[in-house]
VEXDREN-2710 file (C-alpha; in Angstrom, 1 decimal):
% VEXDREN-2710
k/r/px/py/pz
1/UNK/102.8/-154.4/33.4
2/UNK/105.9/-152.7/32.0
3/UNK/108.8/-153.0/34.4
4/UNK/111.5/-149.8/34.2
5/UNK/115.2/-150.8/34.7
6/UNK/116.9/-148.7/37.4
7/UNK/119.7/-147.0/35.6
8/UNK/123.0/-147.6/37.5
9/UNK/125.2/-144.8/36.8
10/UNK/128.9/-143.7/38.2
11/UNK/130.1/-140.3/38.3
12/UNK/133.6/-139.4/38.6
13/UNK/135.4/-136.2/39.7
14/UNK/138.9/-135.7/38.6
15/UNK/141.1/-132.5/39.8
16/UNK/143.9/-130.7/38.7
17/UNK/144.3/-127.9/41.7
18/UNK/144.0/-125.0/40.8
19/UNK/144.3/-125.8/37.0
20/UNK/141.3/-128.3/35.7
21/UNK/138.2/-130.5/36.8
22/UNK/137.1/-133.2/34.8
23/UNK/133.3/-134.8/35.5
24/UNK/132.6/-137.4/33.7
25/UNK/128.8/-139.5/34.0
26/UNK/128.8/-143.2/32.9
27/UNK/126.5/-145.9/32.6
28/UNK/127.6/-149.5/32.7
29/UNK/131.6/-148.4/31.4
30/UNK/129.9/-146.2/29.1
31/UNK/130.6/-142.4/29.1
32/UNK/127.0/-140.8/28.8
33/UNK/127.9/-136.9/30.0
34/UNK/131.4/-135.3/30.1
35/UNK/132.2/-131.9/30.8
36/UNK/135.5/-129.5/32.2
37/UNK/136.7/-126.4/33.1
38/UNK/139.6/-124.9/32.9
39/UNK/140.3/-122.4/36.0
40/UNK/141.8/-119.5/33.0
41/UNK/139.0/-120.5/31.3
42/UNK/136.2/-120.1/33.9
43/UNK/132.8/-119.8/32.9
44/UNK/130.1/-116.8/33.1
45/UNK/127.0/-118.5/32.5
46/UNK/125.5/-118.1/35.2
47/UNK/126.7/-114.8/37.5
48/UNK/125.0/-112.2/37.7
49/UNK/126.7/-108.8/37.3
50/UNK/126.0/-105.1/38.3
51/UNK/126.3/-103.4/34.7
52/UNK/125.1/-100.0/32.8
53/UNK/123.8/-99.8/29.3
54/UNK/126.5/-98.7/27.2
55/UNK/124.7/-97.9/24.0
56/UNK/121.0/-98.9/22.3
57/UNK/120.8/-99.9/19.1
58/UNK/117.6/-99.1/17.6
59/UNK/117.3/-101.3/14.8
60/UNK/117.7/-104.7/16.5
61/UNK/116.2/-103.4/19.7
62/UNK/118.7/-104.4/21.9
63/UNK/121.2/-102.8/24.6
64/UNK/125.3/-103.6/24.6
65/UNK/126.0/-103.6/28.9
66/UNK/129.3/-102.9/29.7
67/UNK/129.3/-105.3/32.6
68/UNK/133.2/-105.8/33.3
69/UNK/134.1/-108.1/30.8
70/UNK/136.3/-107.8/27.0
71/UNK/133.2/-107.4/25.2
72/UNK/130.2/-105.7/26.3
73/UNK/127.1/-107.9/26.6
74/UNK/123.9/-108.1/24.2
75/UNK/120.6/-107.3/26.1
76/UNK/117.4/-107.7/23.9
77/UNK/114.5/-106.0/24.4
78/UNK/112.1/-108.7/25.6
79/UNK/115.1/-110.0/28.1
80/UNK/114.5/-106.7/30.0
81/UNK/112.3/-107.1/33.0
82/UNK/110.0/-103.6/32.8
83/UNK/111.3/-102.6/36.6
84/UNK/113.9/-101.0/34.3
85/UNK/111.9/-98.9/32.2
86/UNK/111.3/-95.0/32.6
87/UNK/107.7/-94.1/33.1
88/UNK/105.2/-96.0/31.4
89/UNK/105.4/-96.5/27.8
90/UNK/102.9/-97.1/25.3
91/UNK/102.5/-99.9/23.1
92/UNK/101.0/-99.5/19.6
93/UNK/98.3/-102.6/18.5
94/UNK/100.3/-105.7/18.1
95/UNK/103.7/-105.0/19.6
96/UNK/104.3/-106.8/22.5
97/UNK/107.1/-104.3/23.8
98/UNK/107.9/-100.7/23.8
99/UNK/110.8/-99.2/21.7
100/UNK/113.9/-100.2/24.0
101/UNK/115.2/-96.2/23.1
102/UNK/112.1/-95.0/24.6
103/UNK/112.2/-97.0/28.3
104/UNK/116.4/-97.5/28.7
105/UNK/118.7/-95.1/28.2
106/UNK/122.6/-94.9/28.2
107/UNK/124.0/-95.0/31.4
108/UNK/121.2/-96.6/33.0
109/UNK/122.4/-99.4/35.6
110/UNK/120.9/-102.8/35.1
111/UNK/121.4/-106.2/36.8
112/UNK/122.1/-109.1/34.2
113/UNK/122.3/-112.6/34.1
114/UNK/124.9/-114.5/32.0
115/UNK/122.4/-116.6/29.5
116/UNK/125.4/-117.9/27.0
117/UNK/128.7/-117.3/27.2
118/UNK/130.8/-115.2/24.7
119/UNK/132.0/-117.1/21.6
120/UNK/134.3/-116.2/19.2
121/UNK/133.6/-112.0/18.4
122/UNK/130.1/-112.6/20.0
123/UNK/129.4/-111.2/23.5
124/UNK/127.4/-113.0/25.8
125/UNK/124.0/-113.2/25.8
126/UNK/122.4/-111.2/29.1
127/UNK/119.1/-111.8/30.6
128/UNK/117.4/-109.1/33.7
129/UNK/115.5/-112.6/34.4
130/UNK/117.7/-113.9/37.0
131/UNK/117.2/-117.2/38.4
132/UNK/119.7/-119.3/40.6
133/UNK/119.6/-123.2/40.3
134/UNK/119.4/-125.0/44.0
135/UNK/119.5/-128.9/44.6
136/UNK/115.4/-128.9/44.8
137/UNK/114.5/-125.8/43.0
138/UNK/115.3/-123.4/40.5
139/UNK/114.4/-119.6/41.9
140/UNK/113.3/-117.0/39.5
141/UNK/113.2/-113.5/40.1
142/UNK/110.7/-111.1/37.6
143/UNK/109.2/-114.3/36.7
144/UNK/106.4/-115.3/39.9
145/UNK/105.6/-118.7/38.3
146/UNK/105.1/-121.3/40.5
147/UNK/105.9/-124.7/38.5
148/UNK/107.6/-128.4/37.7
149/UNK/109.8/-129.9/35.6
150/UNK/108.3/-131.2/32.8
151/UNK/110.8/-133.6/33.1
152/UNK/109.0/-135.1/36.3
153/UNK/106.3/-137.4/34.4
154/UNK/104.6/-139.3/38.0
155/UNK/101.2/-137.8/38.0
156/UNK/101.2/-137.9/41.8
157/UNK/104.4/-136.6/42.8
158/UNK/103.9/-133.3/40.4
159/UNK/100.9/-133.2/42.4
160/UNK/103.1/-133.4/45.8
161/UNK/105.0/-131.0/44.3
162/UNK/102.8/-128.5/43.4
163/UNK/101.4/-128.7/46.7
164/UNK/104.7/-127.7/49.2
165/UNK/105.4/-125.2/46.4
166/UNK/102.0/-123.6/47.4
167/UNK/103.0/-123.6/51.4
168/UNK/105.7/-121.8/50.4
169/UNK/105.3/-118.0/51.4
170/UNK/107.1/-116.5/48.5
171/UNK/107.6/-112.6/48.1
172/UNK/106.1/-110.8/45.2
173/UNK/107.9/-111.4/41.9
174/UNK/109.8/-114.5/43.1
175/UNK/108.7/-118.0/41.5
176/UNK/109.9/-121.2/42.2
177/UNK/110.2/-124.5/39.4
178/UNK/111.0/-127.8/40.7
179/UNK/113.4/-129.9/39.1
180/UNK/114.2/-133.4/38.8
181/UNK/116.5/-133.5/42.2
182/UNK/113.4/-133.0/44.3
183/UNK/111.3/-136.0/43.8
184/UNK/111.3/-137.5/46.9
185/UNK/112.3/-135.1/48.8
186/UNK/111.0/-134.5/52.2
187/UNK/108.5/-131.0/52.5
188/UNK/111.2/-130.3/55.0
189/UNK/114.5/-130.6/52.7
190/UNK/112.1/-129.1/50.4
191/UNK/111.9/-126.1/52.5
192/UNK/115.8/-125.7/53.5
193/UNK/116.3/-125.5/50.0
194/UNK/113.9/-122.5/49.3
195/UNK/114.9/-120.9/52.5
196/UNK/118.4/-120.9/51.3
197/UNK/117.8/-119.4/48.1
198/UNK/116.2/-116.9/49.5
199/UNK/118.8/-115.5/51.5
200/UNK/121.2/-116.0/48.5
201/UNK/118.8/-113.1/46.9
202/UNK/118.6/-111.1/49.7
203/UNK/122.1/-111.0/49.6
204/UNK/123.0/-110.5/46.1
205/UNK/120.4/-107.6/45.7
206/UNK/122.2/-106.4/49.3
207/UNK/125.2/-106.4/47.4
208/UNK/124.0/-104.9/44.2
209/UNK/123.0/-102.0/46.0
210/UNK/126.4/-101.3/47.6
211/UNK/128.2/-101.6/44.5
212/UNK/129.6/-99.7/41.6
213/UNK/128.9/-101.1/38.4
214/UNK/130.5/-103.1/36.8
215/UNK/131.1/-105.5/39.1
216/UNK/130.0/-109.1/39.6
217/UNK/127.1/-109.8/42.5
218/UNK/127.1/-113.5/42.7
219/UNK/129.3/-116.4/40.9
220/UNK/128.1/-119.6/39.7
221/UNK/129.8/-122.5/41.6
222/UNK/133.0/-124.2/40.5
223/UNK/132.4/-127.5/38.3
224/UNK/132.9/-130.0/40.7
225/UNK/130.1/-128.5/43.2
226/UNK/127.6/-128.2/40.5
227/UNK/128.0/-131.6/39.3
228/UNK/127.2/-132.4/42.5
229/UNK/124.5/-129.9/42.7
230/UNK/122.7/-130.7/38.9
231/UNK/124.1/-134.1/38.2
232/UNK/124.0/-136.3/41.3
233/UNK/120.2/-138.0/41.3
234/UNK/119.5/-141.2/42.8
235/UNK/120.3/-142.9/39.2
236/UNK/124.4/-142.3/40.8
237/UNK/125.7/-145.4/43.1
238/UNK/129.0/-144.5/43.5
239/UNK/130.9/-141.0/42.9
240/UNK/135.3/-140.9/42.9
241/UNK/136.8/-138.3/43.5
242/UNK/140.7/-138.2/42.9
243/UNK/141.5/-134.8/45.0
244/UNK/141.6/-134.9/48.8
245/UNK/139.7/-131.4/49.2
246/UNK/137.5/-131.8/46.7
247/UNK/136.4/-135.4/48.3
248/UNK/135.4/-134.0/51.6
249/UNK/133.3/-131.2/50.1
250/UNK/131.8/-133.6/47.9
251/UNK/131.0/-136.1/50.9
252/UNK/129.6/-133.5/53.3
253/UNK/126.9/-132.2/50.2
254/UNK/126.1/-135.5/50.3
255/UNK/125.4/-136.1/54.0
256/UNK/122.9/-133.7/53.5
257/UNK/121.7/-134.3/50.2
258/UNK/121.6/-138.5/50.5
259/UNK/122.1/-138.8/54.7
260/UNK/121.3/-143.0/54.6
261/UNK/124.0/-143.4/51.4
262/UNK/127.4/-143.3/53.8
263/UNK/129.7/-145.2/51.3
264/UNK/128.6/-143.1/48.5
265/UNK/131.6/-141.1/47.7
266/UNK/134.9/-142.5/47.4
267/UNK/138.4/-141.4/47.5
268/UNK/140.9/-142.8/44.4
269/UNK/144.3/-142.7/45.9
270/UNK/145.9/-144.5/43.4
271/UNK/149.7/-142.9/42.0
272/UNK/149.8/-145.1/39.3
273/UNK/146.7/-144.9/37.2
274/UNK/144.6/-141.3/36.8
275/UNK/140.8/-142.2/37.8
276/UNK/139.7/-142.3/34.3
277/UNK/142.2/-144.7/33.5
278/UNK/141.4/-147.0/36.1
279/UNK/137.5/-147.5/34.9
280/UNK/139.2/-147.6/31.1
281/UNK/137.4/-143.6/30.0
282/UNK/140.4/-142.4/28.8
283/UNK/140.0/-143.8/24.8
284/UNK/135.7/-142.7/25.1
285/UNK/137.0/-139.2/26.6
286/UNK/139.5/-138.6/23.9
287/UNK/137.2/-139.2/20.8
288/UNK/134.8/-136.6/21.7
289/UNK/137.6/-134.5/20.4
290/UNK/137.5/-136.5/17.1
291/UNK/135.5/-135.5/13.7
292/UNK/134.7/-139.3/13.8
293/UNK/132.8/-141.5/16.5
294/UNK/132.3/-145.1/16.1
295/UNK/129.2/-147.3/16.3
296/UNK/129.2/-150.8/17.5
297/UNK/128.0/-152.5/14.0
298/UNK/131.2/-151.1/12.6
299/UNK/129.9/-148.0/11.1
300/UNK/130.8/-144.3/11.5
301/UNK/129.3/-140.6/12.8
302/UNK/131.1/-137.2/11.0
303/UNK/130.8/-134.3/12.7
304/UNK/131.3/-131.0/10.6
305/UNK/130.5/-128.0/12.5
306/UNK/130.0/-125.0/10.3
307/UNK/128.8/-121.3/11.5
308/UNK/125.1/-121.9/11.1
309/UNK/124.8/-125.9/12.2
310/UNK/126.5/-128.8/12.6
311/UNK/125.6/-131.3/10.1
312/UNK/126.1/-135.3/10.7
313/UNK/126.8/-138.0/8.4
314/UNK/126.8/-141.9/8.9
315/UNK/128.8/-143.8/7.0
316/UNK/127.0/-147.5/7.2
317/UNK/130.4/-149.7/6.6
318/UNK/129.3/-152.4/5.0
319/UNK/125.8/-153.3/3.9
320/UNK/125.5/-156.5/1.3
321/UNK/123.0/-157.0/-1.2
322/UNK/119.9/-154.8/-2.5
323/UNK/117.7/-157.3/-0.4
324/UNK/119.3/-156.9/2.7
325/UNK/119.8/-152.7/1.7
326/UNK/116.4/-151.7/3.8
327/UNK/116.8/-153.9/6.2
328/UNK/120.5/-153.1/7.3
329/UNK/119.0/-149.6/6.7
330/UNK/117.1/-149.2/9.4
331/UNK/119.3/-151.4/11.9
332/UNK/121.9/-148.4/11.1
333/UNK/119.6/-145.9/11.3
334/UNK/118.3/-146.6/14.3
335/UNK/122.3/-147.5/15.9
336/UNK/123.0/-144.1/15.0
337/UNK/120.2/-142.2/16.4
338/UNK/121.3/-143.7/19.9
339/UNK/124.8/-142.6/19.3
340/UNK/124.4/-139.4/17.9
341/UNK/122.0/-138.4/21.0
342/UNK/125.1/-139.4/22.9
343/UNK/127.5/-137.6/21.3
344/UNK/125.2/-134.4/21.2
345/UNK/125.2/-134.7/24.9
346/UNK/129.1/-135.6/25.3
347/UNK/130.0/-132.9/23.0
348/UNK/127.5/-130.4/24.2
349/UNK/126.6/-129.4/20.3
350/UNK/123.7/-126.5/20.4
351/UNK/121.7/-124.8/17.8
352/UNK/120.8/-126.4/14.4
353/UNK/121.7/-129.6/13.7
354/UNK/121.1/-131.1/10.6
355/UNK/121.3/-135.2/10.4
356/UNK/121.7/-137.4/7.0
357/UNK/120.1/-140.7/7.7
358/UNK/120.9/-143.6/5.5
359/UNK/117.8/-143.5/2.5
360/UNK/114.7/-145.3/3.7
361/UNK/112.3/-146.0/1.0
362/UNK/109.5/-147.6/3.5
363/UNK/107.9/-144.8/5.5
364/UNK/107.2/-146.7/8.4
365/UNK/111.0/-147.3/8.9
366/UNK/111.7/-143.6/9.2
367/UNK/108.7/-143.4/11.9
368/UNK/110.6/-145.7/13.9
369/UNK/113.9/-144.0/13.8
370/UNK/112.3/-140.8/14.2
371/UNK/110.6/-142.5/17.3
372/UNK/114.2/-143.9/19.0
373/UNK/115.8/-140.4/18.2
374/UNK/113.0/-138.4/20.5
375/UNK/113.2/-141.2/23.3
376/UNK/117.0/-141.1/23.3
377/UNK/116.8/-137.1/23.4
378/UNK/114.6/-137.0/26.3
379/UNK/117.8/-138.2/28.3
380/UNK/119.6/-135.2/27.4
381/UNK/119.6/-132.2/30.1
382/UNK/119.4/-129.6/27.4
383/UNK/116.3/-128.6/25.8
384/UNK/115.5/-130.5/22.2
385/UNK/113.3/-130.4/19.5
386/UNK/113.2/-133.2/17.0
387/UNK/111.9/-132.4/13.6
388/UNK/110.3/-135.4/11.5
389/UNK/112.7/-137.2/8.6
390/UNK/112.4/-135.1/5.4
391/UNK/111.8/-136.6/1.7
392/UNK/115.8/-136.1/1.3
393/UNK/116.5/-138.1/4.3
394/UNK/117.3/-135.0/6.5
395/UNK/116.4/-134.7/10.0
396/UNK/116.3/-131.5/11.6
397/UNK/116.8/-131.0/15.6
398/UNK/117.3/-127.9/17.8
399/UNK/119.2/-128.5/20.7
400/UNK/119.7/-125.7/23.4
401/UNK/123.6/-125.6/24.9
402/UNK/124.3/-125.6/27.9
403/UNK/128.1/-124.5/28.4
404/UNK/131.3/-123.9/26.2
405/UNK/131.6/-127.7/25.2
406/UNK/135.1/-129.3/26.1
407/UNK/136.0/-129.0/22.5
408/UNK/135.5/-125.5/22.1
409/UNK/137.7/-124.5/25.1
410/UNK/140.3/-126.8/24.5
411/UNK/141.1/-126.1/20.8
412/UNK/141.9/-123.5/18.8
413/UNK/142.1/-122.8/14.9
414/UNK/145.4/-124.5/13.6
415/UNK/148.4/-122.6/12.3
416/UNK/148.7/-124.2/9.5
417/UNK/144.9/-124.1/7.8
418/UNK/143.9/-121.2/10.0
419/UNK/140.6/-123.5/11.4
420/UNK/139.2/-124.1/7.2
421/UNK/140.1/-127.8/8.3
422/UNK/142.5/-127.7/5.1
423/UNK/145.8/-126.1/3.7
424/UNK/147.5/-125.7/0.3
425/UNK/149.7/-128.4/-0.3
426/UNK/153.3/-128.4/-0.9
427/UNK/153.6/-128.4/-4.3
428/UNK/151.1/-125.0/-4.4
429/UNK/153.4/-123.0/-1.6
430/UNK/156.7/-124.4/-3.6
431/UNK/155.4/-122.3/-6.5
432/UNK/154.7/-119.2/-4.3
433/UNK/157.8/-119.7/-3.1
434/UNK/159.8/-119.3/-6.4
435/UNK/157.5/-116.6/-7.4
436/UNK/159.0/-114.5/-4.7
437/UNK/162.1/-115.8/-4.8
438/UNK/162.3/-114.5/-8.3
439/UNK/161.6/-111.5/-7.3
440/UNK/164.0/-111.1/-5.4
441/UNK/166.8/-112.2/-7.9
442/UNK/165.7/-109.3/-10.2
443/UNK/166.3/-106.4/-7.5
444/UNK/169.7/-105.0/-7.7
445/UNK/172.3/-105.3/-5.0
446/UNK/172.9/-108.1/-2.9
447/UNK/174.5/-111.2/-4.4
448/UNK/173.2/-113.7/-1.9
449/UNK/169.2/-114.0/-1.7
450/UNK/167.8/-115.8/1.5
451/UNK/164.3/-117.5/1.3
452/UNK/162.9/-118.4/5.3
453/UNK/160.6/-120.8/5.2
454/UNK/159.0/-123.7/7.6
455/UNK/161.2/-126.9/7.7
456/UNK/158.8/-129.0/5.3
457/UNK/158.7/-126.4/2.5
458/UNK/162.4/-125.5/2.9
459/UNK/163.0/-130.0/2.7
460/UNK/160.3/-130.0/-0.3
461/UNK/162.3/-126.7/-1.9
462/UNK/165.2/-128.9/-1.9
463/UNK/164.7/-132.2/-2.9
464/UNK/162.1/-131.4/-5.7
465/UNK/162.7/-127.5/-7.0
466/UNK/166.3/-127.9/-7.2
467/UNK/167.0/-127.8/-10.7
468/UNK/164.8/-124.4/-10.9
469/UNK/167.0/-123.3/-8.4
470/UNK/169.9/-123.9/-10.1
471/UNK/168.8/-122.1/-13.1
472/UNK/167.7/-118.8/-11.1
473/UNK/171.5/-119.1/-9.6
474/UNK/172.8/-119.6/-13.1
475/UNK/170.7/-116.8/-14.7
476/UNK/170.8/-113.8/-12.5
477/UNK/174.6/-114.5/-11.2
478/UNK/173.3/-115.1/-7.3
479/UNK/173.4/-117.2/-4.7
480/UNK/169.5/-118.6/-3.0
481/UNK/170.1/-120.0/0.5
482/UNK/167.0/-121.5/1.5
483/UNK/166.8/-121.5/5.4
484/UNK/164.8/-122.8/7.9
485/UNK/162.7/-120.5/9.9
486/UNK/162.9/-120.8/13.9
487/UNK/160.3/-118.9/16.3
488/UNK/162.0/-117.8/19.2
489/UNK/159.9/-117.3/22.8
490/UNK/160.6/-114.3/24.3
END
């Protein structure tokens, strides 16, 4: 008989009011999840806006929704529930839905859901499927399924499950799923948490109603109340919190949520060390915002994240002798299938992602990594899909996102190598440099020509062009003052 270890996880809460909230999810000292949000940076996913179609675009069969925000949003065609469409179109053999310019037209108002956030030129992604995520349940409106988590493997409590979801009197067009947060759940916690859903709909389409578009109808909660909300399972043994307010809303979800665990939450009042540092985080937290993440044998993980996919490359360290080679192969191999699932989850890196595995001549050594990979995935939140290793050594693996990582809303492309990762070095700007400043020695006129530069070229200028510099003087009769240029705020 196969005995499962209960995980014994710790989740921590740290708060900057009214600027920042930290959650971080570890494991035995070990960050497993880690996300933030900034209050400038808030994030849509989620709300649900009162918009109107602000143009169709035939050819990718898709609406733009002005719903309030910089860019409009992108609607597709099979994200429209057909409670929007005008009369009753007709479908031709094979097509699945009707021409969007035939059922929608400009103007029209539409309530959306906020699918994925905008990123970089992109608006966000918008969805007239709207669900809203409770502790138990996740309730969908347009869809009328009645389901659970895949997630939930016990035979007998999907059964359970199933079975208070069919008490349930739902409305038409309202479906329920059940997620992870409700095994064990009393049929009566069960049912506060529908019944509180549903008036959360009655009131949002209330609202709707009452409104002008655009305008937003319900907002996703803060960070720190859906950690609590999606994160907190019975896996959890102990959640800080380093912000008064934020403790006693924390503690009073949990009285509800957990009523026999009283000493669940604590308070960390301490002035001289942040909660992170205390429980030693700080270093694991900071190299998610590396290019580079260790693994335990010594080797190393590269991240390069390109338009299409991020692609990942383990460096081995050191592996002796041919005989050894397959061996140490593997024992890598299968080291950095644990850590990149990690690091997927702790960076929250979505779409393609392409992974080069140390060559593996013997097949049934890339069955086994193959085999750890899936298993370690099935930990992650997000939806995956794991691809088998390729004759080249490749693994493929879709993974859904789930926010605007931490990385992507705490960076920004640098000055310097405008976000290529790169710049041209010193010598190469010298030379552009002269070029123009010999241009400006052969127009007539002023006797002094001055060069504004950064302090590093202007030092490089100097100390290693200033012979040429000389010479220009020397040739044209004229003075160069190379100077440093200052950015003023104003």
């Amino acid at each position: 008989m196969t005995v499962i270890k209960k995980r014994r996880q710790k989740m921590f809460i740290s708060v900057l009011p009214g600027e920042q909230v930290e959650v971080v999810i570890a494991e035995e000292g070990k960050v497993n999840e880690y996300y933030v949000e900034m209050v400038h940076q808030a994030k849509t996913k989620g709300n649900i806006y009162k918009g109107y179609i602000h143009n169709i675009d035939n050819g990718l069969q898709a609406a733009f929704i002005n719903y309030g925000a910089e860019r409009n949003g992108f609607l597709q065609i099979d994200e429209v529930h057909p409670e929007y469409y005008m009369g009753s179109p007709a479908t031709k053999k094979g097509q699945r839905f009707p021409l969007m310019q035939k059922v929608l037209k400009p103007g029209q108002e539409v309530l959306v859901q906020v699918v994925k956030e905008p990123t970089g030129k992109k608006g966000a992604f918008l969805t007239s499927y709207l669900s809203l995520p409770g502790r138990s349940f996740v309730y969908t409106v347009g869809r009328s399924q009645m389901g659970v988590s895949r997630k939930i493997e016990n035979e007998k409590e999907r059964t359970r499950l199933k079975k208070a979801l069919e008490s349930f009197e739902t409305t038409e067009g309202v479906g329920l799923i059940a997620r992870t947060a409700a095994v064990g759940q009393s049929k009566a916690a069960l049912e506060r948490d529908y019944k509180y859903l549903n008036r959360l709909w009655t009131d949002i389409r209330s609202n709707a109603q009452s409104e002008k578009a655009p305008v937003i109808v319900y907002e996703e909660l803060g960070l720190a109340a859906r950690a609590v909300r999606d994160y907190l399972s019975t896996d959890v043994t102990e959640v800080y919190v380093d912000d008064k307010e934020t403790f006693e809303q924390v503690r009073q979800f949990v009285k509800l949520a957990f009523p026999r665990k009283n000493n669940l939450v604590k308070l960390h009042e301490d002035h001289d060390l942040s909660l992170l540092e205390r429980f030693n985080l700080v270093k694991q937290v900071q190299e998610i915002y590396s290019r580079e993440a260790s693994m335990p044998s010594g080797g190393r993980l590269v991240f390069d994240a390109t338009e299409a996919l991020t692609a990942v490359d383990i460096n081995s360290g050191k592996i002796g002798g041919e005989r050894n080679f397959q061996k140490m192969a593997l024992k890598t191999n299968v080291e950095a299938a644990r850590e990149i699932a990690r690091q997927l989850r702790l960076r929250d890196i979505g779409g393609q992602v392409v992974i080069d595995f140390i060559e593996m001549k013997n097949p049934k050594d890339c069955r086994e990594v193959e085999k750890v990979m899936r298993a370690e995935m099935k930990n992650d939140r997000a939806r995956t899909d794991v691809s088998r290793i390729s004759s080249f050594g490749l693994m493929e693996l879709v993974r859904q996102r789930l926010g605007s990582s931490a990385i992507a809303i705490s960076t920004e492309p640098c000055p310097c190598c405008k976000g290529t990762g790169i710049r041209r070095n010193l010598e190469w700007q010298a030379l552009q440099a002269l070029k123009s400043i010999h241009r400006e020695m052969h127009k007539p006129g002023d006797e002094v020509v001055e060069y504004l530069c950064e302090e590093e070229l202007a030092i490089y200028l100097l100390n290693h062009k200033r012979k040429i510099l000389a010479e220009l003087e020397e040739t044209y009769g004229k003075e160069i003052h190379v100077d440093i240029e200052f950015e003023y705020d104003e």
